[in-house]
C-alpha positions as CSV (number, residue, x, y, z in Angstrom):
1,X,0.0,0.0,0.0
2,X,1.5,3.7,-1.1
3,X,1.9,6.1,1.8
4,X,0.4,9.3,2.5
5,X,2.1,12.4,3.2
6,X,1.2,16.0,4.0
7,X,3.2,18.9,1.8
8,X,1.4,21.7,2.5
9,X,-0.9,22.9,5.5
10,X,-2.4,26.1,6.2
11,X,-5.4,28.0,8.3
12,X,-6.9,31.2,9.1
13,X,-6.5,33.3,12.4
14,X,-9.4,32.7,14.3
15,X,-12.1,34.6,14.5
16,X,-14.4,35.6,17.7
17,X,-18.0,35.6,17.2
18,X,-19.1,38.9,15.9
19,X,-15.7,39.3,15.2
20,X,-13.0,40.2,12.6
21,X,-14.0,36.8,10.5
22,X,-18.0,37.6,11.0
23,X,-18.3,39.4,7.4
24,X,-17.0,36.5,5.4
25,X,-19.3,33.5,3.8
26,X,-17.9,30.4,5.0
27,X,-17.2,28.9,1.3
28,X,-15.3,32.3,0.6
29,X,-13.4,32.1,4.1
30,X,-12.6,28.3,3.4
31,X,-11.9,29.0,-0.4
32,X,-8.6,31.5,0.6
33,X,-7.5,28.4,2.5
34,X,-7.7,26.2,-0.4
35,X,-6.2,28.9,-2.8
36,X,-3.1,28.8,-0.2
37,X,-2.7,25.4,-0.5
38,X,-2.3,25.5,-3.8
39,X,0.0,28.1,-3.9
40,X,2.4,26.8,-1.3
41,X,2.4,23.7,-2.7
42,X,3.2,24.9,-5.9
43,X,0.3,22.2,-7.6
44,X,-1.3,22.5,-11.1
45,X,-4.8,23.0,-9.5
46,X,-6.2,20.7,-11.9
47,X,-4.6,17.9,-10.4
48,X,-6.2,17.8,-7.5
49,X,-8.4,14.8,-7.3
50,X,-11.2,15.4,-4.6
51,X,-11.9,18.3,-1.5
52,X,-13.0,16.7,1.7
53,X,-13.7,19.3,4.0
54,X,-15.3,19.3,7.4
55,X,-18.4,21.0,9.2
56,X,-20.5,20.3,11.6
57,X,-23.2,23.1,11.0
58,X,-24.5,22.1,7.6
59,X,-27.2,24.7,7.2
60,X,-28.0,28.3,6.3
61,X,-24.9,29.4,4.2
62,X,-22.7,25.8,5.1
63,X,-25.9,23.8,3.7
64,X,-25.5,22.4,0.2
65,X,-22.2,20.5,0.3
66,X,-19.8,23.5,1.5
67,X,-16.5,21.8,-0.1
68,X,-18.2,22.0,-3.7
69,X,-19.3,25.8,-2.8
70,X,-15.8,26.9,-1.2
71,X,-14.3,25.3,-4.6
72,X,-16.5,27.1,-6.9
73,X,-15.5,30.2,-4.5
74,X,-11.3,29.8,-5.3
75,X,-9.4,29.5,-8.5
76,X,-9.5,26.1,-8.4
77,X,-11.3,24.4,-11.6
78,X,-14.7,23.2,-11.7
79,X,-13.4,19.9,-12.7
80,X,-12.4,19.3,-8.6
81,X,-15.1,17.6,-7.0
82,X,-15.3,18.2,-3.5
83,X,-17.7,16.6,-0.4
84,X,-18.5,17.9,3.0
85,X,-18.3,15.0,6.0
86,X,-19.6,15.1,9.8
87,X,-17.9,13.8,12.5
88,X,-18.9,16.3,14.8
89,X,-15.7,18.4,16.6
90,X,-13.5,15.5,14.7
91,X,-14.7,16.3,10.9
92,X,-11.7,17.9,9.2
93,X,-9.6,15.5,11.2
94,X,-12.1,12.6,9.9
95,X,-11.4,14.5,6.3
96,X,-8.0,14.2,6.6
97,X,-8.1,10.1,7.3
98,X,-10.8,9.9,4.4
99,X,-8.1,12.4,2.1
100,X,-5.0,9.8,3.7
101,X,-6.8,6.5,3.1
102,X,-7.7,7.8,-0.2
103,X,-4.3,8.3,-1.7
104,X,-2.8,5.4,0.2
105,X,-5.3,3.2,-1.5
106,X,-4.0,4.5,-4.9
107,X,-7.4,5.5,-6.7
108,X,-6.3,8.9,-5.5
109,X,-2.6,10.9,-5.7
110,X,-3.7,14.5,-4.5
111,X,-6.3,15.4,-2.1
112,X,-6.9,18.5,-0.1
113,X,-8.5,17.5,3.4
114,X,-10.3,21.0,4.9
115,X,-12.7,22.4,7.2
116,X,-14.7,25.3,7.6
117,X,-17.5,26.8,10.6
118,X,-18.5,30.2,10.9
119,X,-19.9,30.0,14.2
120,X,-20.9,33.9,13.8
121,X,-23.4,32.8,10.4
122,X,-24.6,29.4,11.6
123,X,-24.8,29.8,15.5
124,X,-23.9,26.3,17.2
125,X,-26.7,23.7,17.2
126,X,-28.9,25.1,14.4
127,X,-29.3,22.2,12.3
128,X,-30.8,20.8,16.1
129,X,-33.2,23.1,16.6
130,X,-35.9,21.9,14.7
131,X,-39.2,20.5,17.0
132,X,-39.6,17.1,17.9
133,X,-42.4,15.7,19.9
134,X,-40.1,14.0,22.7
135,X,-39.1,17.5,23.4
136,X,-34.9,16.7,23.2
137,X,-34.5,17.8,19.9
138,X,-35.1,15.4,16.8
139,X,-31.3,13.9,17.0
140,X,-32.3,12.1,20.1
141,X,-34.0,8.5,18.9
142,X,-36.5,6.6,21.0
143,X,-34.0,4.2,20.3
144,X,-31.1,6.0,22.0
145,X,-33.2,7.2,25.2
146,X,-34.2,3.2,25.8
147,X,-30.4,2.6,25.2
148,X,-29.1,5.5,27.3
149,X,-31.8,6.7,29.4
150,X,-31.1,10.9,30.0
151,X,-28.8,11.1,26.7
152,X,-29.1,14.4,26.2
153,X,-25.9,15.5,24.1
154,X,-24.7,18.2,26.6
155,X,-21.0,18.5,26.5
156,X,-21.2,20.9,29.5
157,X,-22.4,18.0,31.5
158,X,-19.9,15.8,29.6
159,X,-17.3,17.9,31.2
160,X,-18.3,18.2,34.7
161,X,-18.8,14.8,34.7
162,X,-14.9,14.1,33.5
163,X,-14.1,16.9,36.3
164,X,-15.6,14.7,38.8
165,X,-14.3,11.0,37.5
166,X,-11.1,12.2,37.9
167,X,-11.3,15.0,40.7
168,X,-10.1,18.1,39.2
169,X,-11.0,20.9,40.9
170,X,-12.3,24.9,39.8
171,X,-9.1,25.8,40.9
172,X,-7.0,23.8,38.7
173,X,-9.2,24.1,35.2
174,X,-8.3,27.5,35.6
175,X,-5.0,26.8,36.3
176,X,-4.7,25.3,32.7
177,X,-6.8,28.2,30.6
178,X,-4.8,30.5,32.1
179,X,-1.8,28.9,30.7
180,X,-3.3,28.5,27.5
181,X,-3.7,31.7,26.9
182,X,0.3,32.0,28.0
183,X,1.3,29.4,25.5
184,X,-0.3,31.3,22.9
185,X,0.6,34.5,23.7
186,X,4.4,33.4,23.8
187,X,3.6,31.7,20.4
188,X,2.6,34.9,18.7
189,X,5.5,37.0,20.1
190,X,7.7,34.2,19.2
191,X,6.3,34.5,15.7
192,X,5.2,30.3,15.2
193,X,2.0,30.8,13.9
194,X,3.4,33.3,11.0
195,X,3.7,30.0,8.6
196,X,1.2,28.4,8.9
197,X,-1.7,31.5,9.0
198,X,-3.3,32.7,5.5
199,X,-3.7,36.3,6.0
200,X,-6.9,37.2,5.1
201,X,-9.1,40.0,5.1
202,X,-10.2,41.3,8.6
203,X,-14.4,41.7,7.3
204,X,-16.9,42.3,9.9
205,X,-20.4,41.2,9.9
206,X,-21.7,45.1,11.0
207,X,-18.7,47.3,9.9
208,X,-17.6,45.7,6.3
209,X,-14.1,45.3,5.4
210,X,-12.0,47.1,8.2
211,X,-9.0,47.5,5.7
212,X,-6.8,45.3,6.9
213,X,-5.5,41.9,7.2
214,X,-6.4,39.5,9.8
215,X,-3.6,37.3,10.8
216,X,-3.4,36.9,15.1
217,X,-6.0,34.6,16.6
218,X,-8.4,37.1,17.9
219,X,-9.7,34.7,21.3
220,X,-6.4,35.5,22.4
221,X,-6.5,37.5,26.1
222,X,-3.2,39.3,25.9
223,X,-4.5,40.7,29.7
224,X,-5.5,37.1,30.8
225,X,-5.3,36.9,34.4
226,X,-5.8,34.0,36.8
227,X,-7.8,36.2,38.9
228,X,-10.4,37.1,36.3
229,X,-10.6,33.9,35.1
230,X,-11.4,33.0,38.8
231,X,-13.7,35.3,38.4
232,X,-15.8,34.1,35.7
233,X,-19.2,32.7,36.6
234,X,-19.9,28.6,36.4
235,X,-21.6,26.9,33.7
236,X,-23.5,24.8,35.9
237,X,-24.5,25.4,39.7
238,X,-22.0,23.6,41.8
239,X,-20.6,22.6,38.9
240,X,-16.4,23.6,38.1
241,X,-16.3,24.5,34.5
242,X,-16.7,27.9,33.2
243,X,-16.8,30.0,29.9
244,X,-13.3,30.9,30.2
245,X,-12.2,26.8,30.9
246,X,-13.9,26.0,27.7
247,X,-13.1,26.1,24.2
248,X,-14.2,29.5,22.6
249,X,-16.6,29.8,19.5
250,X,-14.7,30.4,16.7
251,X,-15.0,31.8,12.6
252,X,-12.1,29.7,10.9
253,X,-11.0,27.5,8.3
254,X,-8.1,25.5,7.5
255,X,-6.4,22.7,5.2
256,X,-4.1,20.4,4.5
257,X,-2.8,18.8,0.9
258,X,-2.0,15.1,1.3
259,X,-0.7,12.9,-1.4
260,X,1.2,9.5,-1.8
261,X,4.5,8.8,-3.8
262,X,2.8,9.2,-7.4
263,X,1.5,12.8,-6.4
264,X,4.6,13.7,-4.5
265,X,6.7,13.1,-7.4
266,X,4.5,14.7,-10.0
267,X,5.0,18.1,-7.1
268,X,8.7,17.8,-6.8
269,X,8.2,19.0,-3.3
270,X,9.5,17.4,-0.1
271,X,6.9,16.4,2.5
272,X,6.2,18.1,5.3
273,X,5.0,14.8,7.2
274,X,4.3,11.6,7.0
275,X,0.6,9.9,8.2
276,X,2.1,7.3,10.6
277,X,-1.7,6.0,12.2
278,X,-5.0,6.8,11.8
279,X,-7.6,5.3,13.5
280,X,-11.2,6.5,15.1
281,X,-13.4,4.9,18.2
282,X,-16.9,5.2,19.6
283,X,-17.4,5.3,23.4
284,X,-19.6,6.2,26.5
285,X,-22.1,9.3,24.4
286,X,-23.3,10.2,27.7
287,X,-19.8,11.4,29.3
288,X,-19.4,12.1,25.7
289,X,-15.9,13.7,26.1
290,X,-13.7,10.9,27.2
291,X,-12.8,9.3,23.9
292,X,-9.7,10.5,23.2
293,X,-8.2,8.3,26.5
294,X,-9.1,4.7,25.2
295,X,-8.8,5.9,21.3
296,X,-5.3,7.6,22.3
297,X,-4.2,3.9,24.5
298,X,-4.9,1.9,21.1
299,X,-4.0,4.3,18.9
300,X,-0.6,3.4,20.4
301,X,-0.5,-0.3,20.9
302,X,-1.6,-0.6,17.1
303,X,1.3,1.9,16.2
304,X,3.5,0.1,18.2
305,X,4.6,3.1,20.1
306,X,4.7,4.5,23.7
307,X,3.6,7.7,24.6
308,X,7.2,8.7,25.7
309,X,8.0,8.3,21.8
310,X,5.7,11.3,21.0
311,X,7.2,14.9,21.2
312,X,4.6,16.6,20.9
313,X,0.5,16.3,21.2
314,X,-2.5,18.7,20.3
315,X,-5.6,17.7,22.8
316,X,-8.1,19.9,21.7
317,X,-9.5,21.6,24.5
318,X,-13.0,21.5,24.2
319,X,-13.0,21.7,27.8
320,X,-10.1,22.0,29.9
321,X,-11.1,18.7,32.2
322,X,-10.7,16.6,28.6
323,X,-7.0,17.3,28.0
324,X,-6.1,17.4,31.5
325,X,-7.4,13.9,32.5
326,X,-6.0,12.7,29.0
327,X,-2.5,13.5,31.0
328,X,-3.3,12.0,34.0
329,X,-4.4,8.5,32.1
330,X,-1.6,8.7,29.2
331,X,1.3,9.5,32.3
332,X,2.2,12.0,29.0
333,X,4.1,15.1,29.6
334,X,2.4,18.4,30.5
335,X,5.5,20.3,28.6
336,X,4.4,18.8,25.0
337,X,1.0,19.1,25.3
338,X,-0.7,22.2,23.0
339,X,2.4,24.1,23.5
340,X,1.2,26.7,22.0
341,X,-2.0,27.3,23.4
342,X,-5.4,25.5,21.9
343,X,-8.9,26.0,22.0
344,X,-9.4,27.7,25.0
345,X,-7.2,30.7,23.9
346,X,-7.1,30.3,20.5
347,X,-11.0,29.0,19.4
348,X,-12.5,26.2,18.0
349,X,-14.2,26.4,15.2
350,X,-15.7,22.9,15.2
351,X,-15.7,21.9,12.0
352,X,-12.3,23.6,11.0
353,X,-10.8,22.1,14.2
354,X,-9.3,18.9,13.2
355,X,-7.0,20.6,10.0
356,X,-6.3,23.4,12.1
357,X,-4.5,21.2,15.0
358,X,-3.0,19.3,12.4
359,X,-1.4,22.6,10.9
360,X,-0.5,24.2,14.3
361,X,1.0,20.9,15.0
362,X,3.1,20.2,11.6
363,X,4.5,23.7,12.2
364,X,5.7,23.1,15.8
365,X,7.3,19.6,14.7
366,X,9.3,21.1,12.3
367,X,10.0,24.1,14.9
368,X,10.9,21.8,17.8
369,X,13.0,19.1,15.6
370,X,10.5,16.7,16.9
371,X,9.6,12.9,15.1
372,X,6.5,12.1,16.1
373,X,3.5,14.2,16.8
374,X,-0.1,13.0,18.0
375,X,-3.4,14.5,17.4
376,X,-6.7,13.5,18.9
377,X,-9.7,15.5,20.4
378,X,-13.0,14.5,21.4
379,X,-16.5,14.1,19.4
380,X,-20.2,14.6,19.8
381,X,-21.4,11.2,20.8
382,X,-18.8,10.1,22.3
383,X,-16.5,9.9,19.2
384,X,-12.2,10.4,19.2
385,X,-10.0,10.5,16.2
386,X,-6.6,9.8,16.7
387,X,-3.9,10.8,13.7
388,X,0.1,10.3,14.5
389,X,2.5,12.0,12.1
390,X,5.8,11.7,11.6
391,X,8.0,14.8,10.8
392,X,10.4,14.4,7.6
């Protein structure tokens, strides 16, 4: 079987809601990613076999297959077909195994695996707010409630639950947002996001184009304190999770180009990386938010590697109890975990989340020297991808 290997990967800034990504139409916003793609990689655009691209809120301007729109948006020819796939928080991440398994199997040499959310233009949750007569919203089967009586879908109770399992306290969730906010802050002042962001127009919803380009994360507090995030009101009464020790919403988009040894030699590029496991799990959908521990364990095992042979990982913090029990389980190191910030500082843009750690984490493998990097983050219904790349 070929290989698969990444040559190019790229992403927006992110966006806050309302914010300096809130004027631009998802496919146009996931098309600048695409055009950047091409252009780093230096690819006849016509060669490009297939788009997969990511997102979770497929209505309102994301409806109607996104990747085809975002396409017909770029200067990339009609004649690349393109598909849009849901795996919840996971989906560009679940694009890029589709795009890797797709060249490895040889009916494919270059694919572009992507994902998109404008969380401003298709609020969170839309597509599950239609009426349904059991009064949980129509994703929730008869089926599922026998099966799993109180399944409700609420990642907020997801994550106090994981708080409690493993007994993490207000105290040290924020703890960790405050240093993720640190890590990203000292990764803009450092300047290790400056490959790997597509400037981009900064467009507001309200105020139009505000004349000039958009290229720090906005979610970023560059005033964070541990104090105000102390501050910060729970979620849930007697609960320990907060807004400010969970993940921000997010306008983004990102990509990566993956190809196997026909479609790097046809570039003349060297890789970037090398796809070294890929693999995906269901668990528990009423914790939800625990996958990534038992999908990161045999992620491992079938990769034949310990997690002392990974430099680097990207958790995505959804929450900041997911990452922070993944620790504690894994015995991994605190100091190569999202070491330059995640979610919590920088966004998460749901569907544009899975590309995005895979670009933020590229970068830093090359910027680190570092062999082996591991991504995995955790998925409505109790979903985890896990994806372990190898620098070259």
């Amino acid at each position: 079987m070929a290989e698969a290997f990444i040559v190019a990967a790229a992403r927006t800034a992110g966006g806050r809601r309302g914010g300096r990504l809130s004027g631009w139409h998802p496919a146009d916003l996931a098309a600048q990613v695409l055009d950047a793609l091409v252009t780093r990689s230096g690819v006849d655009p016509a060669a490009i076999d297939d788009v997969i691209m990511g997102c979770v809120g497929q209505a309102g301007e994301q409806a109607a297959n996104v990747a085809r729109n975002a396409i017909l948006s770029s200067s990339l020819p009609e004649s690349v077909p393109g598909t849009t796939v849901d795996r919840q928080c996971g989906s560009s991440q679940q694009a890029l195994h589709f795009a890797a398994q797709a060249v490895m199997s040889g009916t494919q040499d270059i694919v572009i695996a992507a994902g998109v959310e404008s969380m401003t233009r298709v609020p969170m949750g839309l597509p599950m707010t239609l009426p349904a007569k059991n009064g949980l919203g129509f994703y929730v089967s008869p089926g599922m409630q026998k099966r799993y009586p109180g399944v409700e879908f609420s990642q907020f109770a997801g994550a106090e639950m994981i708080a409690k399992k493993y007994g993490l306290t207000r105290e040290e969730l924020d703890a960790y947002a405050y240093e993720s906010h640190q890590r990203a802050i000292e990764a803009v002042r450092a300047g290790r996001f400056e490959e790997e962001i597509v400037p981009v127009a900064a467009r507001s919803a309200e105020l139009g184009d505000l004349n000039e380009l958009h290229t720090v994360d906005e979610g970023i507090r560059f005033d964070a304190s541990l104090e105000g995030i102390a501050a910060v009101k729970l979620i849930q009464e007697g609960g320990r999770v907060t807004a400010a020790s969970a993940s921000q919403i997010c306008d983004g988009a990102s990509g990566v180009m993956v190809v196997n040894e026909r479609g790097l030699k046809a570039l003349g590029v060297k890789p970037l990386a090398r796809i070294h496991h890929m693999s995906v799990i269901g668990h528990d959908p009423v914790v939800m938010l625990e996958a990534p521990i038992p999908a990161t364990q045999r992620a491992l095992d079938r990769a034949g590697l310990s997690i002392d042979d990974i430099g680097l990982y990207e958790v995505n913090e959804a929450f900041a109890p997911v990452p922070i029990a993944w620790l504690k389980v894994l015995g991994a190191e605190a100091g190569r975990l999202n070491v330059n910030g995640g979610a919590i500082a920088l966004g998460h843009p749901l569907g544009g989340s899975g590309t995005k750690l895979m670009t933020t984490l590229v970068h830093a493998l090359h910027q680190r020297g570092v062999r082996y990097g591991l991504q995995t983050m955790c998925e409505g219904g109790g979903l985890a991808n896990v994806t372990i790349v190898e620098r070259l």
